[in-house]
MDTraj code that builds the backbone (N, CA, C; nanometers):
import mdtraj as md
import numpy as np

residues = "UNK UNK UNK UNK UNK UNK UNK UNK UNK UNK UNK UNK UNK UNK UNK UNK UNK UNK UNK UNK UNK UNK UNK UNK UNK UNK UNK UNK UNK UNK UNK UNK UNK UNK UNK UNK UNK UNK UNK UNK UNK UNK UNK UNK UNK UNK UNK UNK UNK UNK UNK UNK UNK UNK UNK UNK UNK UNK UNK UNK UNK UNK UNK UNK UNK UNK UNK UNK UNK UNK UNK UNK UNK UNK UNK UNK UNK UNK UNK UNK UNK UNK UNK UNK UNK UNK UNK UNK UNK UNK UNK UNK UNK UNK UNK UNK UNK UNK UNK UNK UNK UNK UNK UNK UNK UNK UNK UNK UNK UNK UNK UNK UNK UNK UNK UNK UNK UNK UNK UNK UNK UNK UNK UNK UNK UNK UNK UNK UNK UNK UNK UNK UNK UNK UNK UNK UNK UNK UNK UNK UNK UNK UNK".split()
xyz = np.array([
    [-1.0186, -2.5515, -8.1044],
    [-1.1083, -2.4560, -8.0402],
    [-1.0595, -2.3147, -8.0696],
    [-1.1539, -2.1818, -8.0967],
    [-1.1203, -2.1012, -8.0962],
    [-1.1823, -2.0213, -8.0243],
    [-1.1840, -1.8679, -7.9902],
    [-1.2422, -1.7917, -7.9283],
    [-1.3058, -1.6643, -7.9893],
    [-1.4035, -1.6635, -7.9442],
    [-1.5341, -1.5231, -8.0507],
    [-1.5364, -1.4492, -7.9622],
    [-1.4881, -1.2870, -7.9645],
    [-1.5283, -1.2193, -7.8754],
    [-1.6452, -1.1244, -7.9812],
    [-1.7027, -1.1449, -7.8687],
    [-1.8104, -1.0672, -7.9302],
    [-1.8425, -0.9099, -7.8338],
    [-1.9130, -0.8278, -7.8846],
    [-1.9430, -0.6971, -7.7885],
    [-2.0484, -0.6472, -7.8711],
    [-2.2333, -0.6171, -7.7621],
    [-2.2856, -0.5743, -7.7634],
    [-2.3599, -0.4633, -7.6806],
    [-2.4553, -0.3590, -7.7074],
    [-2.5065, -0.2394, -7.6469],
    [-2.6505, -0.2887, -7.6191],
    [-2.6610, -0.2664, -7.4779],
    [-2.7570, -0.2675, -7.4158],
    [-2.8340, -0.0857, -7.4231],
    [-2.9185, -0.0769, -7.4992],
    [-2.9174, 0.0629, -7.5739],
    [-3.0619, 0.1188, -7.5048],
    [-3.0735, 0.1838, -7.4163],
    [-3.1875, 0.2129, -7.4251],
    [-3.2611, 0.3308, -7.3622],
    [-3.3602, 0.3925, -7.3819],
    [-3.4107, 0.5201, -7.3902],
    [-3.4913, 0.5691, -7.2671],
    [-3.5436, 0.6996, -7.2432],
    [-3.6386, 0.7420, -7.1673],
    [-3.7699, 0.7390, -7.1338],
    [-3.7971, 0.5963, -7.2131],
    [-3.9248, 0.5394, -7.2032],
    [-3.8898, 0.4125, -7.1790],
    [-3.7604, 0.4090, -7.0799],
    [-3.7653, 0.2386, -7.0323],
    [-3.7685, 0.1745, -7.1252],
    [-3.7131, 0.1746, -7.2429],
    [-3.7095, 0.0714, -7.3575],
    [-3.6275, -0.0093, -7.3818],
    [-3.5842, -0.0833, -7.4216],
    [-3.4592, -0.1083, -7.5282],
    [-3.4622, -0.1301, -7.6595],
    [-3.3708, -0.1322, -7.7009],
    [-3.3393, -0.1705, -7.8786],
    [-3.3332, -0.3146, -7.8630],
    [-3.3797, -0.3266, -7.9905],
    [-3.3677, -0.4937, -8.0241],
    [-3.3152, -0.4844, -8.1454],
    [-3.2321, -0.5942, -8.1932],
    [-3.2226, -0.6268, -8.3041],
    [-3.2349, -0.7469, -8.3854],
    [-3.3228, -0.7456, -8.4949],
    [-3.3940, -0.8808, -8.5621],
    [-3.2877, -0.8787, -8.6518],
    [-3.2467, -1.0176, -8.7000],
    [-3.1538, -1.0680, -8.8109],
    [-3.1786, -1.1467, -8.8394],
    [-3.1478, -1.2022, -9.0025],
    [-3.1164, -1.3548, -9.0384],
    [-3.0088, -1.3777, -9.0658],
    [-2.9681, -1.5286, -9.0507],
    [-2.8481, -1.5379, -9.0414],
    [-2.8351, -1.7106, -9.0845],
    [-2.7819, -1.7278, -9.2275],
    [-2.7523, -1.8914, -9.2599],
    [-2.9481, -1.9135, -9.3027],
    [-2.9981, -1.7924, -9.2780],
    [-3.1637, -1.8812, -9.3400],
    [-3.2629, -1.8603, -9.1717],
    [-3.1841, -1.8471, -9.0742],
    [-3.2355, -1.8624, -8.9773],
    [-3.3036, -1.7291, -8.8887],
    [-3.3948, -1.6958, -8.8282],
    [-3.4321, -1.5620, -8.8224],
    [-3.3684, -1.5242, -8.6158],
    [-3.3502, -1.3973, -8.5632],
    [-3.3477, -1.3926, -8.4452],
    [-3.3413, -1.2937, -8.3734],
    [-3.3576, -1.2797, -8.2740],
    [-3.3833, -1.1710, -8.2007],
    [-3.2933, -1.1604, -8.1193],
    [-3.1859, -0.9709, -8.0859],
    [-3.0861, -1.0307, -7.9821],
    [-3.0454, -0.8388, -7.9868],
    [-2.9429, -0.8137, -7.9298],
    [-2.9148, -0.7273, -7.8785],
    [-2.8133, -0.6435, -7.9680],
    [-2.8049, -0.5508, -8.0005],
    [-2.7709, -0.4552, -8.1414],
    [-2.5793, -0.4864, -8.0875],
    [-2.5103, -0.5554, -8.2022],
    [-2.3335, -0.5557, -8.1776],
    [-2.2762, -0.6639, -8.2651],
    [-2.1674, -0.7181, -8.2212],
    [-2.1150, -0.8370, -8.3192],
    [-1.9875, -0.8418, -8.2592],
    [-1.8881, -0.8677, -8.4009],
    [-1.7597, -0.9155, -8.3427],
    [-1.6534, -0.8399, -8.3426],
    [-1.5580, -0.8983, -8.2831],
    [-1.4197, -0.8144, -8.2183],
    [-1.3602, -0.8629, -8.4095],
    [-1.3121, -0.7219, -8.4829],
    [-1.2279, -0.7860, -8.5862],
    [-1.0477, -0.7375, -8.5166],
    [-0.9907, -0.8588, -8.6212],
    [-0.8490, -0.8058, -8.5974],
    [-0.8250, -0.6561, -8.5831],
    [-0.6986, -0.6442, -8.4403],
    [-0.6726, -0.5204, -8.4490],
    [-0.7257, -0.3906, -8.3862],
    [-0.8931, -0.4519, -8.3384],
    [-0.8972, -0.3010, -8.2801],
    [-0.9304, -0.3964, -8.1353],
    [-0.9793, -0.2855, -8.0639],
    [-0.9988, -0.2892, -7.9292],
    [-1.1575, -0.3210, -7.9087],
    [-1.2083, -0.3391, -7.7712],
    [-1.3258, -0.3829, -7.7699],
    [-1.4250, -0.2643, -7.7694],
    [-1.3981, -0.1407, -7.7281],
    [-1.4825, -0.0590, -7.7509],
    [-1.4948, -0.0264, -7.8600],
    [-1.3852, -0.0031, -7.9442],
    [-1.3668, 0.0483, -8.0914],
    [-1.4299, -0.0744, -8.1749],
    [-1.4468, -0.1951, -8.1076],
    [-1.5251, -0.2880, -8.2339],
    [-1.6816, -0.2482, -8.1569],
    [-1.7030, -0.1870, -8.0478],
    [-1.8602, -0.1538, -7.9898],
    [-1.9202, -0.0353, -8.0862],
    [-1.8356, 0.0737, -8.1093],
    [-1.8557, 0.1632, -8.1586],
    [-1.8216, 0.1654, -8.3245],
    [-1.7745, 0.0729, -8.3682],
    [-1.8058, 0.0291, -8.5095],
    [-1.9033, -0.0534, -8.5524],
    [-1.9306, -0.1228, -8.5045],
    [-2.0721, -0.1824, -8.5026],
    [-2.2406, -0.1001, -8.5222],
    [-2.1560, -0.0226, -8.4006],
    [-2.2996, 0.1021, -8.3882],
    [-2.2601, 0.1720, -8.5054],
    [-2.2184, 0.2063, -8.5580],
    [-2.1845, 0.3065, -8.7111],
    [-2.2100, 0.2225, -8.8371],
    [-2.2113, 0.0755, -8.8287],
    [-2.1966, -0.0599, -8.9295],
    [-2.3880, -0.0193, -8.9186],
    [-2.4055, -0.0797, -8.8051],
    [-2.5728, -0.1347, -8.7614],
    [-2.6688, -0.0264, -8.7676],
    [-2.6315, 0.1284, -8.7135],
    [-2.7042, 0.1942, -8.6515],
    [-2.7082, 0.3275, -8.7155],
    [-2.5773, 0.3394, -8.7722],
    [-2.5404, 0.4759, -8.8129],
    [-2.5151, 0.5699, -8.7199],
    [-2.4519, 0.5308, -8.6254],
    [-2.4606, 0.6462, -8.5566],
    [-2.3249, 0.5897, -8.4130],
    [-2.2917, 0.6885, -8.3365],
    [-2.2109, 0.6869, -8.1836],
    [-2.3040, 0.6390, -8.1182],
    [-2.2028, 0.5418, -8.0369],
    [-2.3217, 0.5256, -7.9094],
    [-2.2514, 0.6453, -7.8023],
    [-2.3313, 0.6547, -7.6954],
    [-2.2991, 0.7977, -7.6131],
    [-2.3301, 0.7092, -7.4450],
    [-2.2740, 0.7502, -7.3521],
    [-2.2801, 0.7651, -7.2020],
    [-2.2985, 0.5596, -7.1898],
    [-2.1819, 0.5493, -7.2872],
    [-2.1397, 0.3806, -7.2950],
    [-2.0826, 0.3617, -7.1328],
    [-2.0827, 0.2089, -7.0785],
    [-2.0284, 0.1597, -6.9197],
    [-2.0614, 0.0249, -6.9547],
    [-1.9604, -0.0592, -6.9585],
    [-1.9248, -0.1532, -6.9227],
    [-2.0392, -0.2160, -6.8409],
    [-2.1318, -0.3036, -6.8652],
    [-2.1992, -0.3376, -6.7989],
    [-2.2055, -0.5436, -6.7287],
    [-2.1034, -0.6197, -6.8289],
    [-2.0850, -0.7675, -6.7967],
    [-1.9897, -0.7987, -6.9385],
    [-1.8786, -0.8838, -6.8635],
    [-1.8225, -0.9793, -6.9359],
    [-1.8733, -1.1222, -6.9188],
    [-1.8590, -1.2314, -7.0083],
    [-1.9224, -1.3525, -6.9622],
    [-1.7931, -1.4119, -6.8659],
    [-1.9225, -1.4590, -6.7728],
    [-1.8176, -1.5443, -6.7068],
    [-1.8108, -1.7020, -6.6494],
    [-1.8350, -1.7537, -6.7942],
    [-1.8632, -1.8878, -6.8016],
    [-1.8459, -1.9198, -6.9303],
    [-1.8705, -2.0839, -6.9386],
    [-1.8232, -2.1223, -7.0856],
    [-1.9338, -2.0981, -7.1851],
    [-1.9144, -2.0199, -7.2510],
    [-2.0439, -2.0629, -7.4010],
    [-2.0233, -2.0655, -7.5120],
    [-2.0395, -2.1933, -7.5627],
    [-2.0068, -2.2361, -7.6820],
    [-2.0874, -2.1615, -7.8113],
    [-2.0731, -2.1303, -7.9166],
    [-2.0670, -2.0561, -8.0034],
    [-2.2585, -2.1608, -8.0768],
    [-2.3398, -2.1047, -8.1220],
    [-2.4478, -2.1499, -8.1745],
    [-2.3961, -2.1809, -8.3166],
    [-2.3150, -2.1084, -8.3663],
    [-2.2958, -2.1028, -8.5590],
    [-2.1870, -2.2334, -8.5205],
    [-2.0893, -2.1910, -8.4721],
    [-2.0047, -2.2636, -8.4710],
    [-1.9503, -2.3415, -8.3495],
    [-1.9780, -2.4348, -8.3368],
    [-1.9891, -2.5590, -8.1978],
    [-1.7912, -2.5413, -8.1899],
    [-1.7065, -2.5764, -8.2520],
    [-1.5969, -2.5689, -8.2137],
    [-1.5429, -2.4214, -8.1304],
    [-1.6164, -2.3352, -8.1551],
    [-1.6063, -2.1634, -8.0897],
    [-1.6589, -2.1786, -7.9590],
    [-1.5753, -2.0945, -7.8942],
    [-1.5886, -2.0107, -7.7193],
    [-1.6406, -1.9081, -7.7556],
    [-1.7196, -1.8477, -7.6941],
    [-1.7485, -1.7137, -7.6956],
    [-1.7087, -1.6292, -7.5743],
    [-1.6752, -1.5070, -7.5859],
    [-1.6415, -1.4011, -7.4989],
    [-1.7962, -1.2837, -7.4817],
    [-1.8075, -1.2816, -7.4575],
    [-1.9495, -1.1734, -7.5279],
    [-1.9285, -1.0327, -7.3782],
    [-1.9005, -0.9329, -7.4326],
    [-1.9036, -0.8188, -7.3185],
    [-1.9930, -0.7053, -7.3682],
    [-2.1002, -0.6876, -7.2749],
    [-2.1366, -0.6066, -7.2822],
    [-2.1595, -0.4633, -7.2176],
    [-2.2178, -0.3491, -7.3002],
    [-2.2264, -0.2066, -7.2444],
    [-2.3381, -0.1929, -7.1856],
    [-2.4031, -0.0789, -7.1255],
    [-2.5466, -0.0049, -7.1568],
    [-2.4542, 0.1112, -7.2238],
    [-2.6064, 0.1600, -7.3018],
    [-2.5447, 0.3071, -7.3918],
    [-2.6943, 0.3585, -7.4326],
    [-2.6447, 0.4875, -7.4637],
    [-2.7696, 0.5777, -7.5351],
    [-2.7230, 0.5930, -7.7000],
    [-2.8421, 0.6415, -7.8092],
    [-2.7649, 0.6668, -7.9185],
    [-2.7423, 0.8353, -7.9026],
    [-2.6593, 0.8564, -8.0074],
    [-2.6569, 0.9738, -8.0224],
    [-2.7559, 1.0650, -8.0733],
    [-2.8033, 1.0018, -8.1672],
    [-2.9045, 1.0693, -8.2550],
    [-3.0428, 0.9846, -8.2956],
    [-3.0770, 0.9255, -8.1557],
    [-3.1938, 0.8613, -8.1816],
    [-3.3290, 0.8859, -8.2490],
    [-3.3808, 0.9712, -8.3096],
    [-3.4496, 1.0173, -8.3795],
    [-3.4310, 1.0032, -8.5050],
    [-3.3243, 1.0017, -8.5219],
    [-3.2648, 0.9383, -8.7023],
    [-3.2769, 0.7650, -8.7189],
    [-3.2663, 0.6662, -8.5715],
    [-3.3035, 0.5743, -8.6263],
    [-3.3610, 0.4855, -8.6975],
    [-3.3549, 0.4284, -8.7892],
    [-3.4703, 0.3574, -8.8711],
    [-3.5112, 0.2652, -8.8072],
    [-3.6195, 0.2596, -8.7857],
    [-3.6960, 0.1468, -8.7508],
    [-3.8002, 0.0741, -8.7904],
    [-3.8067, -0.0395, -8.7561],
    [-3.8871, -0.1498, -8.7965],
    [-4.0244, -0.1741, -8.7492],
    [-4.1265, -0.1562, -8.8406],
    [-4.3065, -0.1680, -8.7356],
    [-4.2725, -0.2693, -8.6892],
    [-4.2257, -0.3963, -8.7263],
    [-4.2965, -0.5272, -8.6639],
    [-4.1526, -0.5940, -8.6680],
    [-4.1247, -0.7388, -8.6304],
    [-4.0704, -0.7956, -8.5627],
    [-4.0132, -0.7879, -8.7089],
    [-3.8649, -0.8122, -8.7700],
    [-3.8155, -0.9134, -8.8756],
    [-3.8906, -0.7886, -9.0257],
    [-3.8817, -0.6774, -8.9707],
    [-3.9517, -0.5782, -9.0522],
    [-3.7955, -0.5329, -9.1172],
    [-3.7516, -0.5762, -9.2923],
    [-3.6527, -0.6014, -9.3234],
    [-3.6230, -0.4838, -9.4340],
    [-3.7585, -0.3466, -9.3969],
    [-3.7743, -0.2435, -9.4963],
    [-3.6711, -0.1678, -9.5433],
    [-3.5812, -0.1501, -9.4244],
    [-3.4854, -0.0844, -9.4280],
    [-3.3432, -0.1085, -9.4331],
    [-3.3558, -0.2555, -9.4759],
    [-3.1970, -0.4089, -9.4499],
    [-3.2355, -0.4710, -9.3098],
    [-3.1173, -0.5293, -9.3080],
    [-3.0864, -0.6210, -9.2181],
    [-2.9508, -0.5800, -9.1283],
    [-2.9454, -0.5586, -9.0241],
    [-3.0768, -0.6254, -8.9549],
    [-3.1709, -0.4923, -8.9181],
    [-3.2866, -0.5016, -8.8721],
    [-3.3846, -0.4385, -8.8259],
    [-3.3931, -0.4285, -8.7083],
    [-3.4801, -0.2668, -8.6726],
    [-3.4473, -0.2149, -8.5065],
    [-3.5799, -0.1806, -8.4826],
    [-3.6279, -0.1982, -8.3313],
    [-3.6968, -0.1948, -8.2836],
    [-3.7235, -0.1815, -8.1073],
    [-3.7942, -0.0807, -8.1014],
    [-3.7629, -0.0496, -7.9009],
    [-3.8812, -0.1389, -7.9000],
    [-3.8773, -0.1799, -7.7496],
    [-3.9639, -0.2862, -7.6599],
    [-3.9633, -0.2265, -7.4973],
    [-4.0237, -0.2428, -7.4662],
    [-4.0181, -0.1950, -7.2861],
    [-3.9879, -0.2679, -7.2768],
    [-3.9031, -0.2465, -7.1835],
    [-3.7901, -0.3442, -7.1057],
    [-3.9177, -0.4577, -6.9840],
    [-4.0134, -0.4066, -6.9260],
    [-4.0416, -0.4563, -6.8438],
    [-4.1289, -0.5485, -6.9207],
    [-4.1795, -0.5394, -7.0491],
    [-4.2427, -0.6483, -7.1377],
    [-4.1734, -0.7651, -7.2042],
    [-4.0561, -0.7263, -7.1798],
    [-3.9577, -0.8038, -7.2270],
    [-3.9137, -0.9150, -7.2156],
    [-3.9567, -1.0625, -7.2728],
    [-3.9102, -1.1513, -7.2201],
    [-3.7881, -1.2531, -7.2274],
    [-3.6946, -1.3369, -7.1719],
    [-3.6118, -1.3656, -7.2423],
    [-3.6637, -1.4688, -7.3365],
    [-3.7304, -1.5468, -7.3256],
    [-3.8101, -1.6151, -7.4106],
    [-3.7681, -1.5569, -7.5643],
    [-3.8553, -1.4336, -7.5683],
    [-3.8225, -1.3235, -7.7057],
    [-3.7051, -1.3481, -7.7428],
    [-3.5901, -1.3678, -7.6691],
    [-3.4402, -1.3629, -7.7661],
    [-3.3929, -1.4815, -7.7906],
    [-3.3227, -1.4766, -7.9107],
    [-3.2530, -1.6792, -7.9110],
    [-3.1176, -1.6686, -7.8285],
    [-3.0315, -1.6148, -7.7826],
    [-2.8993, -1.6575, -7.7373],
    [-2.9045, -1.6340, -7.5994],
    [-2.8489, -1.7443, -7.5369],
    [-2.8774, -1.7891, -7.3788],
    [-2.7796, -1.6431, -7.2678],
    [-2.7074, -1.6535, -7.3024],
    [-2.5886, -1.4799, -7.2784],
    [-2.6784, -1.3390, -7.2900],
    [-2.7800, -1.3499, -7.3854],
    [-2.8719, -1.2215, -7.4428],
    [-2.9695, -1.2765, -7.3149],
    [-3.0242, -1.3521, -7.3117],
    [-3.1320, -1.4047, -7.1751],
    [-3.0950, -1.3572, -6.9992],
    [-2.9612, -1.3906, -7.0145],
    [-2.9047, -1.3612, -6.8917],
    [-2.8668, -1.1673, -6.8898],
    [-2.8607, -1.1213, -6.9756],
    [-2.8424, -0.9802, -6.9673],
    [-2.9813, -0.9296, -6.9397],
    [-3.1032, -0.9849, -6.9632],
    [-3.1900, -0.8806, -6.9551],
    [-3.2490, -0.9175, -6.8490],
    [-3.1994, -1.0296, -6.7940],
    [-3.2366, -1.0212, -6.6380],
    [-3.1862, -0.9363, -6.5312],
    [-3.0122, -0.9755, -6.5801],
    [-2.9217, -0.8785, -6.4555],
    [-3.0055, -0.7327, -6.4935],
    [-3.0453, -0.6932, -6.6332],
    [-3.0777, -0.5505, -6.6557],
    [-3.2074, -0.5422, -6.6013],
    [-3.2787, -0.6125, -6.5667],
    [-3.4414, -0.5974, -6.4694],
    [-3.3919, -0.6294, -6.3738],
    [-3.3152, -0.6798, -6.3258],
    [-3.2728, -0.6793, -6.1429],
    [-3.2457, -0.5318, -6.1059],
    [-3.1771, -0.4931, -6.1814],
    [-3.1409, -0.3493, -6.1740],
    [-3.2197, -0.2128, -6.1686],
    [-3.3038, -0.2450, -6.2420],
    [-3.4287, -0.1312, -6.2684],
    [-3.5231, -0.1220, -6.1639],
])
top = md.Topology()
chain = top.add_chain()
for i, resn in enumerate(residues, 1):
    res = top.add_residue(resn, chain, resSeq=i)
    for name in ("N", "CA", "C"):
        top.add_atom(name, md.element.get_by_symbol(name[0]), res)
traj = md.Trajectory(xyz[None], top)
């Protein structure tokens, strides 16, 4: 068994939105929340904020700690993997420079592709990972 920490940004704007992010991955297509993985060596914010510079091009800004998991979840790619998954809320820095995607899996600009959604349209249904489902609830309990 090993352990995946993962860290993603709950990113979202003044129109009640959030970011989404569409990927493929192994052939497979999905919908889930803009971040990835902890690499050797750095810290968990510093793999939050490399990600956003990898994914986004850009700082994330007025970042907070928003959930660590706190239960078991086994890894989708890899069944022998734990996952850790912690996430932020954050704003971008320079949201107006984002590229974005018209439509779902809109791959104009690479992979993966970005796209805001109102949060209150939002269903978990829409995302594949069960951890991404449970965040956008605690994040509509909240609102």
């Amino acid at each position: 068994m090993n352990f995946n920490i993962r860290v993603y940004a709950l990113i979202t704007n003044e129109k009640e939105e959030i970011l989404l992010a569409d990927e493929e991955y192994f052939g497979k297509r999905f919908t889930k929340f803009p971040g990835g993985g902890l690499e050797w060596g750095e810290g968990i914010y510093d793999a939050l904020q490399r990600e956003a510079q990898e994914e986004l091009h850009q700082e994330l800004m007025n970042t907070k700690h928003f959930y660590t998991t706190e239960f078991f979840q086994q890894s989708s790619f890899n069944k022998i993997d734990q996952l850790i998954s912690v996430y932020y809320t954050a704003k971008l820095s320079i949201p107006e420079e984002l590229k974005l995607g018209e439509f779902p899996f809109d791959f104009t600009h690479g992979k993966p592709s970005f796209r805001w959604m109102k949060i209150s349209n939002l269903s978990p249904i829409s995302l594949k990972f069960p951890i991404d489902k449970l965040m956008l609830e605690k994040l509509k309990s909240q609102l």
